[in-house]
C-alpha positions as a Markdown table, in Angstrom:
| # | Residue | x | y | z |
|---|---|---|---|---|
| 1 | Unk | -30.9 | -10.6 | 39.3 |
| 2 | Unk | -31.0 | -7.0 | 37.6 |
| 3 | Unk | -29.3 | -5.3 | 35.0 |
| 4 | Unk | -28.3 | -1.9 | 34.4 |
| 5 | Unk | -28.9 | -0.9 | 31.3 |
| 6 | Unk | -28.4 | 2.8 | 32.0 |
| 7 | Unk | -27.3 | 5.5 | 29.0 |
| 8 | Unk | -24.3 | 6.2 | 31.4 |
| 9 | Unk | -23.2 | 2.6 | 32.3 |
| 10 | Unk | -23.3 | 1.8 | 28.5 |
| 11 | Unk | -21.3 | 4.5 | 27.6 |
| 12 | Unk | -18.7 | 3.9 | 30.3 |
| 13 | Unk | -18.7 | 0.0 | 28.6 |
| 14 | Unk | -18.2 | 1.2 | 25.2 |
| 15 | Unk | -15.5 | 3.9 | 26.1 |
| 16 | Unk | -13.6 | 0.6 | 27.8 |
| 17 | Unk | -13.9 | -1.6 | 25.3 |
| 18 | Unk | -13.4 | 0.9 | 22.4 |
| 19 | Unk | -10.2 | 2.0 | 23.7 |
| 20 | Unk | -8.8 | -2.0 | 23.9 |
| 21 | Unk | -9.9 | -2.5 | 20.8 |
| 22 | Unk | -7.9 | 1.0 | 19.7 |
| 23 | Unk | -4.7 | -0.7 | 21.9 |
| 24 | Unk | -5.2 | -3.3 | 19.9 |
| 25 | Unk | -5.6 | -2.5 | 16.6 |
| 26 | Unk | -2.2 | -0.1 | 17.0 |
| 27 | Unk | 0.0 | -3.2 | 18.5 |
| 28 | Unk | -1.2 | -4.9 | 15.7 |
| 29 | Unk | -0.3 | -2.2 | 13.2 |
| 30 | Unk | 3.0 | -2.6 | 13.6 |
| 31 | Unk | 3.2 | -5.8 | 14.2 |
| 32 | Unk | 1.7 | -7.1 | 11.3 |
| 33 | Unk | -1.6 | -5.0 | 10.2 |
| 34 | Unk | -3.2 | -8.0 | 8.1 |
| 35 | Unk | -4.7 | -9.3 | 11.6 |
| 36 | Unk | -5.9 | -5.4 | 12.1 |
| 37 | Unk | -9.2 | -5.5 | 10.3 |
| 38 | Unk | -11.1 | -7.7 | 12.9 |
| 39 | Unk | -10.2 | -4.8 | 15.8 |
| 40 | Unk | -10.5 | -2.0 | 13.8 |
| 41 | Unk | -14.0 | -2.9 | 12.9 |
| 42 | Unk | -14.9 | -3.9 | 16.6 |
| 43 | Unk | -13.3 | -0.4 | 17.5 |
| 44 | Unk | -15.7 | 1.8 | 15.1 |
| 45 | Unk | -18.6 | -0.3 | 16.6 |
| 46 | Unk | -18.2 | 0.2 | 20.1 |
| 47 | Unk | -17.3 | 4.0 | 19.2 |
| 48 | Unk | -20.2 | 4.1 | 17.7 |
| 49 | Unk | -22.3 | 2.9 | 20.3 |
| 50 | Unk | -20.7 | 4.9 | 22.6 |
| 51 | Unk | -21.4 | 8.4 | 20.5 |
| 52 | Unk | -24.8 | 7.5 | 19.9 |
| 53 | Unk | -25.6 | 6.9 | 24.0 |
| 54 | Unk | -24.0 | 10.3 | 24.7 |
| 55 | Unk | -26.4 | 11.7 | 22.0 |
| 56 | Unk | -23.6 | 12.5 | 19.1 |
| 57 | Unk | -22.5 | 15.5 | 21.3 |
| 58 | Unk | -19.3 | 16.9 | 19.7 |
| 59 | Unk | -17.0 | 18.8 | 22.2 |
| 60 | Unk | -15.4 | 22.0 | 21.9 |
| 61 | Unk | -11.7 | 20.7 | 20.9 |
| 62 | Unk | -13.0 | 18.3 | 18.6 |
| 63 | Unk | -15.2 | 20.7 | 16.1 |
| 64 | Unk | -11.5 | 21.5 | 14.8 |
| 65 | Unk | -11.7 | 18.2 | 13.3 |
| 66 | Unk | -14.7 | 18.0 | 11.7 |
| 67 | Unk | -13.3 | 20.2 | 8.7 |
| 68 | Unk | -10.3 | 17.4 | 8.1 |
| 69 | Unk | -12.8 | 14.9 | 8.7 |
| 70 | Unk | -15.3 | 16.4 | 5.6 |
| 71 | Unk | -11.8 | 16.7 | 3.2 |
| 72 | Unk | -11.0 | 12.8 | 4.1 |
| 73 | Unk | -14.7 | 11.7 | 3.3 |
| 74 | Unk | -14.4 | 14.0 | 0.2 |
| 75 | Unk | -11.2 | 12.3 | -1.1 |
| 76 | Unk | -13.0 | 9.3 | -0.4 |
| 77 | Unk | -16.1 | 10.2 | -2.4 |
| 78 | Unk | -14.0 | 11.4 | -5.5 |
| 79 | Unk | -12.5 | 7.8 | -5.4 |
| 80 | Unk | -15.9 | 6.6 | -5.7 |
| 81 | Unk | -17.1 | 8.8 | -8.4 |
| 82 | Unk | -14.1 | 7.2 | -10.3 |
| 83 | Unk | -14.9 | 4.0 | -9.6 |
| 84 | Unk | -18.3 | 4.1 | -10.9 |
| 85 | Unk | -17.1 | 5.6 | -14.0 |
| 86 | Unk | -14.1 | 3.4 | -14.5 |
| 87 | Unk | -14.2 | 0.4 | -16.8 |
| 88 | Unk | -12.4 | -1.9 | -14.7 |
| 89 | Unk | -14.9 | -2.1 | -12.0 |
| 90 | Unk | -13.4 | -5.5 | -10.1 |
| 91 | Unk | -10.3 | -3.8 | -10.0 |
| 92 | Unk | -11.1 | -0.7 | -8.9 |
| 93 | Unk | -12.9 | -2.3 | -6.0 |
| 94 | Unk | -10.2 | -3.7 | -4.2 |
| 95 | Unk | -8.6 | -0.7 | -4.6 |
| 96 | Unk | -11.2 | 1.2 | -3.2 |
| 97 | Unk | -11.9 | -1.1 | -0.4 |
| 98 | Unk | -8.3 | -1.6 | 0.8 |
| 99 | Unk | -8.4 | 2.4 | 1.4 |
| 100 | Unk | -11.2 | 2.2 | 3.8 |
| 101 | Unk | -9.3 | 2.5 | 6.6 |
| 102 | Unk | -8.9 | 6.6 | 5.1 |
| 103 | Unk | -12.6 | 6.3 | 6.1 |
| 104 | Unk | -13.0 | 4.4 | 9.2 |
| 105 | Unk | -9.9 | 6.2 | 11.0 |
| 106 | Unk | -11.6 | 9.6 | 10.6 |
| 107 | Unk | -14.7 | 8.9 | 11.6 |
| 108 | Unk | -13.8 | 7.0 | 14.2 |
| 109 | Unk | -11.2 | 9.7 | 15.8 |
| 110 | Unk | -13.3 | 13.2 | 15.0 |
| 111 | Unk | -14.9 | 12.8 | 18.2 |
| 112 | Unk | -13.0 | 10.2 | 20.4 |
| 113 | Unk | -14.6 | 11.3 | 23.4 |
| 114 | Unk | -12.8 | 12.8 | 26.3 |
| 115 | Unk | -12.1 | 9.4 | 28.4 |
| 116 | Unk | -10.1 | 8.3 | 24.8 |
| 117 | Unk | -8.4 | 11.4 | 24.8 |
| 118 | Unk | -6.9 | 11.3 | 28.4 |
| 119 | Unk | -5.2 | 7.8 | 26.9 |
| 120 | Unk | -3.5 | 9.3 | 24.0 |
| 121 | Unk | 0.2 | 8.8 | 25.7 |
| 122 | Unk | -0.8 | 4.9 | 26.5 |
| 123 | Unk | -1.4 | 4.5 | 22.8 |
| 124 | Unk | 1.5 | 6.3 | 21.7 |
| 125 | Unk | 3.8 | 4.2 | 24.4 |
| 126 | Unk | 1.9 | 0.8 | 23.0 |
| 127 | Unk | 2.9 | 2.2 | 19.5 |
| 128 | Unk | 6.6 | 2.3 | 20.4 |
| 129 | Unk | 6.5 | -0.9 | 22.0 |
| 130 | Unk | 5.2 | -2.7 | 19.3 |
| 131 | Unk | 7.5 | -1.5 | 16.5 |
| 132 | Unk | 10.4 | -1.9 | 18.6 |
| 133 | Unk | 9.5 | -5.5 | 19.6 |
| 134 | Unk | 8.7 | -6.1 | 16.1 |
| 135 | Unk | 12.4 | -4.8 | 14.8 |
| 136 | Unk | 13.9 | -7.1 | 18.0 |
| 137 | Unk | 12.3 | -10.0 | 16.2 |
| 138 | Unk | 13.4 | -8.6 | 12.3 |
| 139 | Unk | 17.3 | -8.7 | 14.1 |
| 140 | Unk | 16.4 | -12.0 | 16.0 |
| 141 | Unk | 15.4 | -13.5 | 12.3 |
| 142 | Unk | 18.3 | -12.2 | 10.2 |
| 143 | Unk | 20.8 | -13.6 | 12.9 |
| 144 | Unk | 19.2 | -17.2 | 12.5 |
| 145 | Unk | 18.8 | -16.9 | 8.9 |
| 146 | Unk | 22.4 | -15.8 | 9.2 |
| 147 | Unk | 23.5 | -18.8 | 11.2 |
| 148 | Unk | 24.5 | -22.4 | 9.3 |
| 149 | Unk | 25.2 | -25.7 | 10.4 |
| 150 | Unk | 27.2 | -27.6 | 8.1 |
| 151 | Unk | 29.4 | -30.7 | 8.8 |
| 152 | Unk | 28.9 | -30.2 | 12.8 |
| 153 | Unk | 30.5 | -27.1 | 12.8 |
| 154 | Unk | 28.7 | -23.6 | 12.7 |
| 155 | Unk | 29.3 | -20.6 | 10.7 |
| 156 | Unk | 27.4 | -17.3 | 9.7 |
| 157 | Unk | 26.8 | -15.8 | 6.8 |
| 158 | Unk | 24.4 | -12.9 | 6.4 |
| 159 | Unk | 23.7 | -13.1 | 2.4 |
| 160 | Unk | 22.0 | -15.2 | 0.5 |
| 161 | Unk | 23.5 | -18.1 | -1.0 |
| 162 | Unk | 22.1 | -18.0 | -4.6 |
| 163 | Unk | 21.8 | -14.2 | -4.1 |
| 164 | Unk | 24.9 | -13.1 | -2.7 |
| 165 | Unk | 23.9 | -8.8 | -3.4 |
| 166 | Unk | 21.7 | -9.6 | -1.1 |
| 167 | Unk | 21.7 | -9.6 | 2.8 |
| 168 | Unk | 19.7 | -11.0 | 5.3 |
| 169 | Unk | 20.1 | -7.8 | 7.6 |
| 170 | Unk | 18.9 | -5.2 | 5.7 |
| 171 | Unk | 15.9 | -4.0 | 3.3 |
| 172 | Unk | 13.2 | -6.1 | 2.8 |
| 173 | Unk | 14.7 | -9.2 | 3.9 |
| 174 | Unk | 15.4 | -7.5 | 7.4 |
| 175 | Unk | 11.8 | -6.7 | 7.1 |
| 176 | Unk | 10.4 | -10.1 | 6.6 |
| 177 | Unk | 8.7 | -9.5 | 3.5 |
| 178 | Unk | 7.1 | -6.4 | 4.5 |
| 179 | Unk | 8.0 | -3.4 | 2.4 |
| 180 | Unk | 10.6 | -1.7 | 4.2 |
| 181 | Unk | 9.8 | 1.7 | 3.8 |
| 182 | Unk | 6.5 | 1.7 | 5.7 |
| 183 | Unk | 7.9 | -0.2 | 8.4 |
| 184 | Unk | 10.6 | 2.7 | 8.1 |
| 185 | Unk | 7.9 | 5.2 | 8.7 |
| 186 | Unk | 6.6 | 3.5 | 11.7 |
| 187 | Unk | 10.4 | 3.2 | 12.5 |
| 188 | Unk | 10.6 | 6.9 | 12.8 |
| 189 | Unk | 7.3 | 7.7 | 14.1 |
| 190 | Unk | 8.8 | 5.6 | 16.8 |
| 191 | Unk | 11.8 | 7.7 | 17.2 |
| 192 | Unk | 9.9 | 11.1 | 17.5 |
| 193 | Unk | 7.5 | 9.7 | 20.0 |
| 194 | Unk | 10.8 | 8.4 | 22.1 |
| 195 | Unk | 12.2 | 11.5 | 22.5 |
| 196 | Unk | 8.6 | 13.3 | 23.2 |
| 197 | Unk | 8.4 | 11.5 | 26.0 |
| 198 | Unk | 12.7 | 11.6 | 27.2 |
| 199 | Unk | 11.5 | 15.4 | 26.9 |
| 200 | Unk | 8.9 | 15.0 | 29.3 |
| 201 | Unk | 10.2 | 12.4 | 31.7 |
| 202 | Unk | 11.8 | 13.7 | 35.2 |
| 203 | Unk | 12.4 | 9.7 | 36.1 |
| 204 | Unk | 16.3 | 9.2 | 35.3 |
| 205 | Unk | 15.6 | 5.3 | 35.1 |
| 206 | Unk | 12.1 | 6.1 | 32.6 |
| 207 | Unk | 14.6 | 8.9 | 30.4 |
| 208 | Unk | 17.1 | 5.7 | 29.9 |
| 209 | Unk | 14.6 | 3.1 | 28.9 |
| 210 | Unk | 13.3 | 6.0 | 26.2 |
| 211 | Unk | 16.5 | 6.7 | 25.2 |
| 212 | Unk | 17.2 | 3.1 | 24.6 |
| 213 | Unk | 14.7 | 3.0 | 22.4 |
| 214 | Unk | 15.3 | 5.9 | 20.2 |
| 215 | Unk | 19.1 | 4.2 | 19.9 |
| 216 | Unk | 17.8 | 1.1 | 18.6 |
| 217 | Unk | 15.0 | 2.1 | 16.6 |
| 218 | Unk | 17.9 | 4.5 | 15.2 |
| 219 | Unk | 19.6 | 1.5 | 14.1 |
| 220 | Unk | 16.9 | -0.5 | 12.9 |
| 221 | Unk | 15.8 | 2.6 | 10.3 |
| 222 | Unk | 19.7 | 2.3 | 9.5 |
| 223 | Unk | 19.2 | -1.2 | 8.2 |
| 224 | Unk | 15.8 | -1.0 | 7.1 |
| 225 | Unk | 17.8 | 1.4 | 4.3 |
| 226 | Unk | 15.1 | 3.8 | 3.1 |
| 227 | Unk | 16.5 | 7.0 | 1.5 |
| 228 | Unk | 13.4 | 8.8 | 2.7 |
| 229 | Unk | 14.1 | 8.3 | 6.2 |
| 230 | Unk | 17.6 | 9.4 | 5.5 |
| 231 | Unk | 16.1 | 12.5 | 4.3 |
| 232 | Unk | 13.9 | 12.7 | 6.7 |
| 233 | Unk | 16.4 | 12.3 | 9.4 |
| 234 | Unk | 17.9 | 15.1 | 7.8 |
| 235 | Unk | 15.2 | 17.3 | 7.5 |
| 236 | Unk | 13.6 | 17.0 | 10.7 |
| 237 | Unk | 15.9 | 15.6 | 13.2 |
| 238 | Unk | 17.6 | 19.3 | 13.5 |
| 239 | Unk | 14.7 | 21.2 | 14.0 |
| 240 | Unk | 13.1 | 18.9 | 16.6 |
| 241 | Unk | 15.7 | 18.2 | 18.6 |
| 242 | Unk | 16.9 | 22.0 | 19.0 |
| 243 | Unk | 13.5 | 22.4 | 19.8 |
| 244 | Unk | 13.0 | 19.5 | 22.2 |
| 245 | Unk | 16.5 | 19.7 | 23.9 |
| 246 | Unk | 17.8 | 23.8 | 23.6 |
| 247 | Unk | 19.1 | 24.4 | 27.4 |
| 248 | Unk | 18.1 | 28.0 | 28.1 |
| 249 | Unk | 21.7 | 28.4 | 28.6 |
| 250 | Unk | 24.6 | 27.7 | 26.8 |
| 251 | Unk | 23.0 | 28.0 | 22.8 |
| 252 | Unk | 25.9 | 28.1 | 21.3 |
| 253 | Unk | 27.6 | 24.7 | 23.1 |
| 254 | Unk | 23.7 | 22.9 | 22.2 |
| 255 | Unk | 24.2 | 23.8 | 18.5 |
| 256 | Unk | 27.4 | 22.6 | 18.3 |
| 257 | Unk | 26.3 | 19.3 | 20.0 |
| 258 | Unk | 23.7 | 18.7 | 17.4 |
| 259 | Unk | 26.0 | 19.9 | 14.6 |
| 260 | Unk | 28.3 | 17.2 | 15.3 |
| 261 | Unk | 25.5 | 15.0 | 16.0 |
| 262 | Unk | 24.2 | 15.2 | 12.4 |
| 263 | Unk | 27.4 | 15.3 | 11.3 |
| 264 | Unk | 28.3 | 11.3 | 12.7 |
| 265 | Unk | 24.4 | 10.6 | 11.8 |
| 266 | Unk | 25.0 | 11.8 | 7.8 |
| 267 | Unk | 28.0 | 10.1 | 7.8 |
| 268 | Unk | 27.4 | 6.6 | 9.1 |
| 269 | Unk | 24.1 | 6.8 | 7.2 |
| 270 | Unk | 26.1 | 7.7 | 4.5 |
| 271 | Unk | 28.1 | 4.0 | 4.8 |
| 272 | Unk | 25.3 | 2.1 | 4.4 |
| 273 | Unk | 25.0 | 0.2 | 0.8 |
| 274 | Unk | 22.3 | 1.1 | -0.7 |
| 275 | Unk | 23.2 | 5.0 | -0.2 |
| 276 | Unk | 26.4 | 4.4 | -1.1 |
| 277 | Unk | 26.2 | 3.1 | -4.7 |
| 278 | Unk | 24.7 | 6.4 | -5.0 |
| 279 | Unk | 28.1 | 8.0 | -4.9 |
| 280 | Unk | 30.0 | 5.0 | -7.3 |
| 281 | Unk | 30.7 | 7.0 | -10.5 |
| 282 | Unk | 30.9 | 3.2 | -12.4 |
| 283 | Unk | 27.3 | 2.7 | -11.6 |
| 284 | Unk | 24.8 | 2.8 | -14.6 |
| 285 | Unk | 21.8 | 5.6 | -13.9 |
| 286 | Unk | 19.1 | 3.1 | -14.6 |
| 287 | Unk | 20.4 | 1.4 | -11.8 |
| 288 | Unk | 20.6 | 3.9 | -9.4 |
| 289 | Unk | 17.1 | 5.9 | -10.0 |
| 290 | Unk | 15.5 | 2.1 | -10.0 |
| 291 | Unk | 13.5 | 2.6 | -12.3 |
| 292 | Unk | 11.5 | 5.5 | -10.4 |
| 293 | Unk | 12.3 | 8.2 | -13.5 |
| 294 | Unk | 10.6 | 5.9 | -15.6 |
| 295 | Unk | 7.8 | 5.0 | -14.2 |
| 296 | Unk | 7.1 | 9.2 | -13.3 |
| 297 | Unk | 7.4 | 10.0 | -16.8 |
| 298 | Unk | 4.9 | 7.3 | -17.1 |
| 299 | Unk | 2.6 | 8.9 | -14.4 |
| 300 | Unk | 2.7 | 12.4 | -15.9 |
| 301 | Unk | 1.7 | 11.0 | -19.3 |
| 302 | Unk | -1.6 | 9.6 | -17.6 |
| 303 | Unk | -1.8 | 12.8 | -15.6 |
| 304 | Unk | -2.0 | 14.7 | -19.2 |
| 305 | Unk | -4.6 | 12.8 | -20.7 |
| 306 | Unk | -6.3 | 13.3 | -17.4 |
| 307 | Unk | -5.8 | 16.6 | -16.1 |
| 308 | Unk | -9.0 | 17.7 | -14.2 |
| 309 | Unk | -10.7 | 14.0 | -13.1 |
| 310 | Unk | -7.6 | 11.8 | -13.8 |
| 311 | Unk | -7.9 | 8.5 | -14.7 |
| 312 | Unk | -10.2 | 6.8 | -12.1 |
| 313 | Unk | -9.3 | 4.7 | -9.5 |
| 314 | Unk | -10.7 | 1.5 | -11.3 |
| 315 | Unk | -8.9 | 2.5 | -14.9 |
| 316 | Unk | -5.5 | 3.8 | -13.2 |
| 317 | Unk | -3.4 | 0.8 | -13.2 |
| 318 | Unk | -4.6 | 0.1 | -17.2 |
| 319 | Unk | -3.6 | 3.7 | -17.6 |
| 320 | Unk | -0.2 | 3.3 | -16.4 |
| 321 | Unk | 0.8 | 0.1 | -18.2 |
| 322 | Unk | -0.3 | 1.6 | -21.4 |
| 323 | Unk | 2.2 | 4.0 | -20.7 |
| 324 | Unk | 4.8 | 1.7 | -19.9 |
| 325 | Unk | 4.0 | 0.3 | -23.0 |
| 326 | Unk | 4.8 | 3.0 | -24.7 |
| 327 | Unk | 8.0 | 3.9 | -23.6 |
| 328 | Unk | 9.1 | 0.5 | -23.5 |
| 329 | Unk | 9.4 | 0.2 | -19.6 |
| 330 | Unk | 9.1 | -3.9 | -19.7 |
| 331 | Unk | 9.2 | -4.2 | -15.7 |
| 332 | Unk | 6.9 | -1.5 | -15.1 |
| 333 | Unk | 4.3 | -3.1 | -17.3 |
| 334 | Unk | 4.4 | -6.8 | -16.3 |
| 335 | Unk | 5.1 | -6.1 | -12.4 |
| 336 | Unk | 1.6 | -3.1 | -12.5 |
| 337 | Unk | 4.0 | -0.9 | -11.0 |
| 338 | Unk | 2.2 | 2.3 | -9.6 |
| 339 | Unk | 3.4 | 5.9 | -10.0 |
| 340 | Unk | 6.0 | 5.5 | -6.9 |
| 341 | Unk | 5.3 | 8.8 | -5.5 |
| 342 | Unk | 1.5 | 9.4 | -3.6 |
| 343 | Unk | 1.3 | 13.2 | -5.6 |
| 344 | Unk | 1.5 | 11.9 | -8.7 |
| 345 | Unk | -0.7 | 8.7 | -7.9 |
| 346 | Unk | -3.7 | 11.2 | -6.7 |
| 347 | Unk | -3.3 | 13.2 | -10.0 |
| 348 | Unk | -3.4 | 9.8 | -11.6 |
| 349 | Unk | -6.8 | 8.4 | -10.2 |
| 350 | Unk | -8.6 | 11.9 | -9.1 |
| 351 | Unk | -6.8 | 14.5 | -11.3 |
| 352 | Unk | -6.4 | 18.2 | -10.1 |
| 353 | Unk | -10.0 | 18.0 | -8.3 |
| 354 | Unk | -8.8 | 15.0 | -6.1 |
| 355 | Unk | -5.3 | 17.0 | -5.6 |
| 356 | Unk | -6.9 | 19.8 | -4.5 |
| 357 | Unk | -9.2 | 17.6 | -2.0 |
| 358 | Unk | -5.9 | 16.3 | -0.7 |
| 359 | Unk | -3.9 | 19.1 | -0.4 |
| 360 | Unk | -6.8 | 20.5 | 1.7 |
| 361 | Unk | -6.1 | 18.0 | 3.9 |
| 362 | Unk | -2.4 | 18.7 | 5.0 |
| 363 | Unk | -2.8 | 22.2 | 5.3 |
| 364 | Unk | -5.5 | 21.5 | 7.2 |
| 365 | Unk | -3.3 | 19.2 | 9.4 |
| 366 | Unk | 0.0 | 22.1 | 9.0 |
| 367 | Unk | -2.4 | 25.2 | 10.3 |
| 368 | Unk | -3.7 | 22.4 | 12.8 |
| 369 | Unk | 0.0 | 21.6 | 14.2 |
| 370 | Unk | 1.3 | 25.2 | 13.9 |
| 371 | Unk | -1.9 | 26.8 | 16.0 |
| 372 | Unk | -1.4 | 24.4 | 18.9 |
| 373 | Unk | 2.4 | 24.5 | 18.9 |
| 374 | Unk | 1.9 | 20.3 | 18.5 |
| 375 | Unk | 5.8 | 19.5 | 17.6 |
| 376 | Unk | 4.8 | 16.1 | 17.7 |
| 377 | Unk | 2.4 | 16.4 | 15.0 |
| 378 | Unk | 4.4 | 18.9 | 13.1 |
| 379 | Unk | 7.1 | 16.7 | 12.8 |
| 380 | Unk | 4.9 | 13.8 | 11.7 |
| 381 | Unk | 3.4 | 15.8 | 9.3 |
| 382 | Unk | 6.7 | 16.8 | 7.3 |
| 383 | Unk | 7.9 | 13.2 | 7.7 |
| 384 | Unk | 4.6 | 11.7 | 5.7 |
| 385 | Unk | 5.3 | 14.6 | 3.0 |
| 386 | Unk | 8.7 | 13.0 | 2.7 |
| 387 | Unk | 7.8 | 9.4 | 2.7 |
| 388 | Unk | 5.2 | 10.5 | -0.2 |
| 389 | Unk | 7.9 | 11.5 | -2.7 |
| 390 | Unk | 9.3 | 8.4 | -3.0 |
| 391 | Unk | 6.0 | 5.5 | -2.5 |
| 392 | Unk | 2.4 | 5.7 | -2.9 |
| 393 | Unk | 2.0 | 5.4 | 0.5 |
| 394 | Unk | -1.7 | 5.6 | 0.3 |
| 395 | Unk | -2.3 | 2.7 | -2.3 |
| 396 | Unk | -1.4 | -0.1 | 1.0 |
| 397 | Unk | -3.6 | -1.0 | 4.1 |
| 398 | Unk | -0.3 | -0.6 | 6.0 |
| 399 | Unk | 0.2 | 3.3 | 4.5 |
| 400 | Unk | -3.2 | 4.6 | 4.4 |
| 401 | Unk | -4.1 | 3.5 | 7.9 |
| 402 | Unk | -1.1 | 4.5 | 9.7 |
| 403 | Unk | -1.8 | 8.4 | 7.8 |
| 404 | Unk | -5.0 | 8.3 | 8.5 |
| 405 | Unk | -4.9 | 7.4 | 12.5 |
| 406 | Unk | -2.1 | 9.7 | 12.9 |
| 407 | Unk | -3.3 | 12.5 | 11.3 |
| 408 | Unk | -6.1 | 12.6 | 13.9 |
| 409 | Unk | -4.7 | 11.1 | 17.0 |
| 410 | Unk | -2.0 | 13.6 | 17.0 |
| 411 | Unk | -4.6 | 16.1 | 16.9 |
| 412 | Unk | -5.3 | 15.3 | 20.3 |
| 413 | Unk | -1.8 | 15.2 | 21.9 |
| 414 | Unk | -1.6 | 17.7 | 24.2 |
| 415 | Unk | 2.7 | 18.3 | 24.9 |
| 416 | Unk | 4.4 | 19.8 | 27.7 |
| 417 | Unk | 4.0 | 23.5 | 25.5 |
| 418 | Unk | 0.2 | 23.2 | 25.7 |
| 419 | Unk | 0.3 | 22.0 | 29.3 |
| 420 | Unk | 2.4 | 25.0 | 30.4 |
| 421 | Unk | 0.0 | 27.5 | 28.8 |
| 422 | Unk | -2.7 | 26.6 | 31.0 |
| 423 | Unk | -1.2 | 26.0 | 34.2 |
């Protein structure tokens, strides 16, 4: 018996099995990214064997990714230099640690390799799948939640008994537990990539199945009842779709299509009840800002006292309570709320040094998107900026890793635009 041990036949191995662990890893990113870890890690390894066997050659199209790739590590090393400085060391640690994936992602995706490159759509497509299966079984538990069996006879009721504000279909509760605004991301991550690819399809029976899709993942981010997606439905949708779907002909009749398009969109999402106590004139204000006003005055106290290094990453959750303290913000102090908005959380830990670092990166990731006429990661792009405003998207596994493997796969997506300039 003989083996072949061959530079080639172990990079062809590696290429394989780093790519299933990549499939892997996605699915489970939206299914539940708690199990992710395990495949991630397997992922960087066989990456790692496979860029060592080809010799750590770095192709042409991937040098543009070096430069985002040095602001990441960067970010990363000014967490660091906080930590060390920080007085709460054990603290800062896990925080530091659950935002490696801002470092394994990057390094990981710089230089994919061209075999992991020509399987960008299969991980987009598993990406759909999985977030759309994993709303099917959100819907599939309200509905039995909703269901009761009393007396022999069945009834349903969707709220909770001892919580009747409180439904079983939307928010948090739709989302099992999981916080509903990064599963609203995914959500509409999963929308852009759904029309992408009804854009691209010339199979009437593949353009249904897509479409499908984007109709129920439209729902689900209706339930799931983040504002930022609302605003990012706002924000986005127009633009994308007028460039995705604008007939060469008839302008005038598409713009009037997508018009009253956003029109029904505003106004349904309008209806739904967390927007809508918005709009009741009886409700009090600290009810309707949540607390978010607070807890931002908070954050720019910290960021005063901390202007150019900010607070550290170990010493920024003291930081912040002290504040709440201070102004008498009870829940924000016994709950260790963060500053609810990923700006003001990097000015927090990193101060203007770390903001600058970070900034780097998106307009790194805009001139990126605009050079290469990627709509796809354009549009992904804006809709993280969004989602920043209103979480710290960055300060969860579930944020920070979906930013960080987006904001390099998409680097590599290569959409009908690019095609058609080189044929």
């Amino acid at each position: 018996m003989t083996f072949n041990i061959s530079g080639k036949n172990i990079l062809s191995k590696s290429d394989v099995l780093a790519f299933l662990s990549s499939a892997v890893a996605v699915l489970l990113l939206t299914v539940h990214n708690k199990f992710m870890p395990p495949f991630l890690i397997a992922w960087l390894l066989f990456w790692a064997a496979g860029f060592i066997s080809k010799h750590a050659r770095i192709e042409e199209d991937e040098k543009r990714a070096r430069l985002l790739l040095f602001f990441f590590l960067a970010l990363n090393l000014i967490f660091l230099a906080g930590l060390l400085f920080s007085e709460n060391t054990s603290t800062g640690s896990v925080l530091f640690f659950r935002r490696l994936s801002l470092i394994i992602f990057p390094v990981i995706l710089f230089s994919p390799g061209y075999n992991f490159k020509k399987r960008i759509d299969i991980l987009l497509i598993i990406f759909v799948a999985g977030i759309t299966c994993f709303m099917l079984f959100c819907f599939g538990n309200a509905l039995f939640n909703s269901i009761i069996l009393k007396d022999g006879s069945w009834s349903f009721n969707a709220y909770l008994p001892d919580q009747p504000w409180l439904n079983y279909f939307y928010g948090e509760l739709l989302s099992m537990d999981q916080h509903p605004t990064y599963i609203a991301m995914y959500v509409f991550l999963g929308i852009l990539i759904s029309l992408e690819f009804i854009s691209r399809e010339s199979e009437l029976r593949m353009k249904i199945i897509w479409m499908i899709c984007t109709v129920f993942l439209f729902i689900g981010l209706y339930f799931l009842s983040s504002r930022a997606s609302y605003l990012a439905v706002l924000v986005i949708f127009p633009v994308f779709l007028w460039i995705k779907f604008k007939p060469l002909k008839f302008k005038l009749l598409s713009a009037l299509s997508l018009i009253t398009l956003l029109v029904l969109v505003s106004y349904v999402y309008l209806g739904n009840q967390r927007v809508r106590i918005y709009f009741d004139k009886t409700m009090d204000n600290a009810v309707l800002n949540d607390g978010r006003m607070e807890i931002w005055k908070s954050a720019l106290k910290v960021v005063e006292k901390n202007p150019l290094f900010g607070a550290g990453i170990g010493d920024y959750y003291a930081a912040m309570d002290k504040e709440f303290k201070d102004s008498q913000y009870s829940a924000g102090y016994y709950k260790d709320f963060n500053a609810h908005n990923q700006y003001l959380e990097i000015l927090c830990i990193s101060g203007i040094i770390g903001f600058l670092i970070f900034a780097g990166i998106i307009v790194i990731m805009l001139y990126t998107a605009v050079k290469d006429r990627n709509l796809l990661y354009g549009a992904f792009i804006i809709m993280v900026l969004i989602f920043f405003s209103f979480e710290s998207v960055l300060s969860r596994f579930a944020g920070n890793s979906f930013f960080a493997l987006f904001a390099f796969l998409l680097i590599y997506y290569k959409g009908p635009v690019k095609r058609a300039d080189h044929n």
